[in-house]
N, C-alpha and C positions, 0 to 999 in steps of 0.2 A: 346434298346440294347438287344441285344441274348444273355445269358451268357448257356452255354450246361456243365453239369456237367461231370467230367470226371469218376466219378462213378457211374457204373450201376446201374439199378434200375427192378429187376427182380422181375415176381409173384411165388407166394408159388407154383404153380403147377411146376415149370422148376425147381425147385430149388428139391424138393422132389424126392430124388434116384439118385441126384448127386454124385461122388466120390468125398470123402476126401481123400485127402493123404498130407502125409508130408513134409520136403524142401528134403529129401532123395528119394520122390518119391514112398518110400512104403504105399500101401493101407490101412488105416485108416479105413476103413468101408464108409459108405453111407447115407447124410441125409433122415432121416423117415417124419419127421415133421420141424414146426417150431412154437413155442408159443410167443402169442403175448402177450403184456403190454397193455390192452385197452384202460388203463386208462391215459399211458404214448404217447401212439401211437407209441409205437416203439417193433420190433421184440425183444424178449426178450433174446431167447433160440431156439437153432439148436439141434435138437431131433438125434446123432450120434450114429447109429447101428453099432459095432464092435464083429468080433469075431465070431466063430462059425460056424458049415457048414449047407449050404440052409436056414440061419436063424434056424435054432435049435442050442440051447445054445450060441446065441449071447447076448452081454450084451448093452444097450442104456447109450447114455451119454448128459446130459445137458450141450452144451457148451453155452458160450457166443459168441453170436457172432462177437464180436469186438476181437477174439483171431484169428479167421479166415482168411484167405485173399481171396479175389476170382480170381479166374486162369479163365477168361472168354474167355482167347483163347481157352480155351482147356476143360472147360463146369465143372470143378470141382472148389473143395475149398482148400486152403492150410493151415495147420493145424500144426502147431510148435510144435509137440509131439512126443515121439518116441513109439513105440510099446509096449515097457514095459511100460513105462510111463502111457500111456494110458490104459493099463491091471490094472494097478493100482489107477489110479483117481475113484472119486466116479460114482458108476454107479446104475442102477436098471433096473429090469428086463420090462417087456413087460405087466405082469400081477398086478406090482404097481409102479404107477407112483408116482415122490414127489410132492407135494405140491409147484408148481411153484411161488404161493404169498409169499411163505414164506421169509421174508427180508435176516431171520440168515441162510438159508439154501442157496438164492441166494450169500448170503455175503461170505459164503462157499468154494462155486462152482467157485465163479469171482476172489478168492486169490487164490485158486487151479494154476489156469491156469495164476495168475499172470497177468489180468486187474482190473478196475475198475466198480465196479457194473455200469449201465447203467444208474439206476435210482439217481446217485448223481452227 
């Protein structure tokens, strides 16, 4: 028996500098990265560049990725934030990253956006 899952299964290079945008359609920024769980085997965190012109003074953001949806007609992610919203979530700059292991910093970030950490 064939079973074909109906969710994609994309590699981190296609994925890096896709559009984020939200159900309104406005530009969210563009994924940078994605950090993985190695120990999990599972993609952890979507690295979202927002904000800023030519990349000067944009601000990155640790999403979960299970807040996401993927729009693979159309080669981007959909992202249930609104612009202020996301002006306002936790972010950091380019020159320090958080501590991605950190349990209470992802437990954080995964109520922020209103999922459940990955790792429970």
């Amino acid at each position: 028996m064939n079973h074909v899952s109906s969710t994609p299964i994309l590699s981190s290079s296609t994925i890096s500098g896709d559009k984020v945008v939200n159900r309104q359609g406005e530009d969210l920024g563009d994924i940078k990265d994605l950090m993985i769980d190695v120990d999990n085997g599972r993609v952890a965190y979507a690295v979202l560049e927002f904000g800023g012109v030519f990349g000067l003074g944009s601000k990155l953001f640790a999403v979960p990725l299970s807040a996401m949806e993927v729009d693979t007609a159309n080669h981007r992610f959909i992202f249930d934030q609104s612009k202020e919203a996301l002006e306002n979530a936790p972010g950091f700059d380019k020159d320090n990253w958080p501590n991605f292991a950190d349990r209470d910093w992802g437990s954080h970030v995964h109520a922020h956006y209103g999922v459940r950490p990955y790792w429970k």
